[in-house]
N, C-alpha and C positions, 0 to 999 in steps of 0.2 A: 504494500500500500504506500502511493507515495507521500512524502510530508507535504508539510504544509507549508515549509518552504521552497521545498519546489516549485511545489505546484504559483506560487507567489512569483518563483521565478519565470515560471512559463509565462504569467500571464503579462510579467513586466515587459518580457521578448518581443511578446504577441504588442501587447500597446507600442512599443518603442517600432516594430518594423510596419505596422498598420497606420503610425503617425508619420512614419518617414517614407511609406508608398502615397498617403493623402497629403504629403505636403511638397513632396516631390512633384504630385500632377497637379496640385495647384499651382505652385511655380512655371511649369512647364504650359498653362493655361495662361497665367497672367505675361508670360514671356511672349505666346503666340496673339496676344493682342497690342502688347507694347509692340511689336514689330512690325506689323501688320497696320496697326495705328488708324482704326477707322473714320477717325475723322481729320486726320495730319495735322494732331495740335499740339504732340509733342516734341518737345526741340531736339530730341537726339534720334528720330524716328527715320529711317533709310529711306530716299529718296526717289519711292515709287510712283508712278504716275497714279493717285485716287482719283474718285468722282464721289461724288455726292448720292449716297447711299440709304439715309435714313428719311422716313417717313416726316419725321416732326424735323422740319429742316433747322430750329434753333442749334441742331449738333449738327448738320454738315454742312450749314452757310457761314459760319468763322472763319474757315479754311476759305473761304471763296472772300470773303470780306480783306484777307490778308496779302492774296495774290496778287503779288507787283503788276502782273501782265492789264491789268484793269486800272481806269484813272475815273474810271464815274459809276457812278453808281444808281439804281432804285429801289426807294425804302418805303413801304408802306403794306398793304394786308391780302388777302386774296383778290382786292378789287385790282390791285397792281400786278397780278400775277402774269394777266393777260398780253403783256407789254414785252415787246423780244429786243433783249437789244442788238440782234442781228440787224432788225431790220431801222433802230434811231443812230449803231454807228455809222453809218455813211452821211448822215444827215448833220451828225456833229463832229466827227472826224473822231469818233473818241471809243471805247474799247469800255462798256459798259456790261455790269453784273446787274441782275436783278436779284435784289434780297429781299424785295415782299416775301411774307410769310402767315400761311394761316392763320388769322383770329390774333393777329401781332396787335399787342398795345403799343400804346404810344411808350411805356418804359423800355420795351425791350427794343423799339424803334431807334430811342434814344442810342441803346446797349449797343445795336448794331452799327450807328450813326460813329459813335466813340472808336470802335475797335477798325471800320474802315479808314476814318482821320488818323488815328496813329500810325496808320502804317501807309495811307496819300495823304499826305500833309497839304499837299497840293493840287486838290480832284479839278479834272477839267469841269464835269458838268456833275451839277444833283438833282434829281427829282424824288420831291417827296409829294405820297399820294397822301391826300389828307378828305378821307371817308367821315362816317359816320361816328367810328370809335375815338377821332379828334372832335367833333363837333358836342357830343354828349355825353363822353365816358372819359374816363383817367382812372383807371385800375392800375394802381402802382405794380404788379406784379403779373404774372404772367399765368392761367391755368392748365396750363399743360408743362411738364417739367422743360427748363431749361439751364444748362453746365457752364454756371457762370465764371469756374474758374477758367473758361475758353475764351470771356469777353472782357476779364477785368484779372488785378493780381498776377500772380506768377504761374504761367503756364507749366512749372514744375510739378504742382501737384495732381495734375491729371495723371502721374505715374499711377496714386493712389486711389485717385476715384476712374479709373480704366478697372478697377478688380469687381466688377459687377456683372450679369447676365446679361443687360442692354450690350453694355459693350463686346462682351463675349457674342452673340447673337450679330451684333452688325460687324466684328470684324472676320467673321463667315462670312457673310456676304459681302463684304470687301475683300477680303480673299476669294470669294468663287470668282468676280469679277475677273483681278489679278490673273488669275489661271485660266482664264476664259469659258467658263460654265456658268455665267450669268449674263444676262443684257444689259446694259446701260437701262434707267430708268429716269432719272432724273438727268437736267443740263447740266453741261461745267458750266454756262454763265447763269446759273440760276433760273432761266426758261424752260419751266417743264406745262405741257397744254391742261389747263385747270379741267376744264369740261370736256365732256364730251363733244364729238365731231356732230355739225350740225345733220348730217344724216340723219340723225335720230333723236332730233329736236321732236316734242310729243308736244303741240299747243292745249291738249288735257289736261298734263302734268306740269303743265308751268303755270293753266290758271288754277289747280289743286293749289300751287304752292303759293301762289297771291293769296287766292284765300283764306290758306293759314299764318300769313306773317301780319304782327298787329300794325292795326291801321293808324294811319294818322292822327293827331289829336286836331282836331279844328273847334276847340273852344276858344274863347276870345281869354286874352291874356290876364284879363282883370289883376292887373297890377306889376304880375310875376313878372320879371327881369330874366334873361338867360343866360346860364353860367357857364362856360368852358372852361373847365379846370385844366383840360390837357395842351391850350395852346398856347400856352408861358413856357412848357416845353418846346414847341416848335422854334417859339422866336432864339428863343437859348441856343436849340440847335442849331437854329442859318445864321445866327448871329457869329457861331466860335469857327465859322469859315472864311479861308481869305475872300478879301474884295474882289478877286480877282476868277474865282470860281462861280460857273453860271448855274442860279438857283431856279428852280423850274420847281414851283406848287399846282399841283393839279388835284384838283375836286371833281373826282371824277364822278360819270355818268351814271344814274339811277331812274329805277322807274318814275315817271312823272304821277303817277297816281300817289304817289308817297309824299311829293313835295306839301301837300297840305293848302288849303284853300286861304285865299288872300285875307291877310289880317288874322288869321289861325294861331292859337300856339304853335304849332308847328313850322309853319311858316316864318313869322317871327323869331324863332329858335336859329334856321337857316341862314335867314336874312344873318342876323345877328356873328353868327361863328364866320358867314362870308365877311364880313366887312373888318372882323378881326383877323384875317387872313390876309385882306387885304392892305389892311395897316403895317402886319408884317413886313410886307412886301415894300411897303412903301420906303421903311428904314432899312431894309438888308441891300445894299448895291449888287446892283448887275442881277435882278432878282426879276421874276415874273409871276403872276396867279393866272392861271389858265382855268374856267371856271365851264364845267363840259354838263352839270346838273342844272341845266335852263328847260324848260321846255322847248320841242324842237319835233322833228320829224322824225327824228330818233328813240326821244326819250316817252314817247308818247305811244310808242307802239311796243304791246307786250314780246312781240314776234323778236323784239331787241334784244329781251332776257331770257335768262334761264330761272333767274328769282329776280327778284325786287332791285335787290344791288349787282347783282353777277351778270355781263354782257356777253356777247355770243360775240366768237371771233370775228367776222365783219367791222364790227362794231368794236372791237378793239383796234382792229385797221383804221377805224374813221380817227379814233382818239390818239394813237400814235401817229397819223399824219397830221392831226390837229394840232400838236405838240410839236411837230417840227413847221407847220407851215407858221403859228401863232411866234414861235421864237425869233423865227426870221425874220417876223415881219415887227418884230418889239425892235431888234438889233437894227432895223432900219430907220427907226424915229430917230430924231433926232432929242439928241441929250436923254435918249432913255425916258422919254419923258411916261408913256403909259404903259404901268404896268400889271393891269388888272384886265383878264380878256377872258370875255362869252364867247365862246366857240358854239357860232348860228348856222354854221356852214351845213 
């Protein structure tokens, strides 16, 4: 019969070579993500060509935010998605990333706004989209997870927050890429097609979804003022860029059934955040408000949308050549002098 210090000793053996096979392939796990490096934001990470892998783009727009190869940028939410900068660098001569990003607040806007300027100190052009979630919301914080030690602080300590299942899971699929057993999904300039191909645009399912998004308020104001807590950020933002950088604000296009009837709270709310965008504009040089939510032959046909705020690629064609015909034609005035423009066209 054996003792009971044997037995004590077997079972130290067993723990000590069952701790040292489990920490051996944890090592050997968090190795093949440091190397691997899914999202290329650590500074000792071998220099493989990635792309932009993850669903929630807050983890694989840093990496694109950082890349020299880019001198402009767009910042703002899925209204912005629709925008290629394929097709506005010829128009500005300029090598532009788009970093819209689903349900982006204006903080993390900011977040992205920060870690592009560190690294262009000197961006040729910026457009920032400025929706609904600048005119009514300021949620300091973001609801879906975002790895801020990617946008602020020492990029060192992603050695340590890289030791998680996200990350293990996406540097699979940036290795399957790697080896070529994946497709691309997303752009390197941050252009991936938001919607669906208009083939299968369903006019049932787009008035299903008018019908459930809440309606306007068209009460009269009685009194109530309108607050835009998040556009003190904006001005913050165009302000800490050189003079010398062309700032491009766009409000962009939504259904006109939402604008709300004349004299409405609604309306007034609008008016209201417009003309404090406007003032922006008016102190930042070399600045423009390009203002695309007017009524129009566009904004009035549901056939435009997919929902309320989301437009069908045509119609982001109109808005990106709006953008560049409206810019051209600002650099044309003389002394800069108007810089607030309805796109009626």
């Amino acid at each position: 019969m054996p003792s009971s210090t044997s037995v004590s000793n077997s079972w130290r053996k067993f723990a000590f070579i069952f701790l040292g096979i489990t920490g051996g392939a944890t090592l050997l796990v968090w190795l093949f993500i440091i190397i691997v490096d899914p999202w290329g934001m650590l500074p000792l990470s071998p220099p493989f060509h990635r792309i932009p892998i993850s669903t929630n783009a807050r983890y694989s727009f840093p990496a694109l935010a950082i890349d020299t190869k880019f001198d402009s940028a767009i910042l703002g939410t899925s209204t912005s998605r629709p925008l290629q900068p394929a097709i506005l660098n010829p128009a500005f001569n300029a090598h532009f990333v788009n970093l819209s990003m689903n349900a982006s607040t204006p903080w993390e806007q900011e977040k992205m706004l920060n870690l592009f300027f560190k690294h262009h100190p000197n961006p040729k052009v910026m457009i920032f989209n400025t929706d609904n979630i600048w005119c009514f919301e300021d949620p300091q914080h973001s609801a879906r997870p975002m790895p801020l030690w990617m946008y602020e602080g020492s990029v060192w300590i992603g050695y340590l927050k890289m030791a998680n299942q996200y990350a293990l899971q996406e540097a699979v699929n940036q290795f399957a890429w790697l080896i070529g057993l994946k497709k691309q999904r997303y752009g390197s300039d941050g252009y991936t097609p938001l919607l669906p191909i208009s083939s299968v645009y369903d006019p049932s399912k787009v008035n299903k979804t008018f019908a459930e998004w809440t309606q306007e308020d068209n009460s009269s104001p009685n009194g109530r003022i309108p607050v835009h807590p998040a556009l003190p950020r904006l001005k913050r933002m165009i302000d800490k860029l050189p003079k010398e950088t062309i700032k491009i604000i766009i409000i962009p296009p939504f259904s006109a059934e939402f604008y709300g009837k004349e004299g409405g709270w609604t309306d007034t709310s609008w008016k209201s955040c417009k003309a404090y965008i406007a003032s922006v504009a008016r102190t930042a040089p070399n600045s423009t408000v390009i203002d695309f939510a007017i009524p129009n032959h566009f904004t009035q046909q549901r056939t435009s949308f997919w929902d309320p705020i989301h437009y069908r690629p045509f119609a982001a064609r109109m808005v990106m050549d709006g953008i560049i015909q409206a810019v051209l034609h600002y650099q044309e005035l003389p002394n800069n002098e108007n810089k607030i423009l309805d796109y009626t066209h």
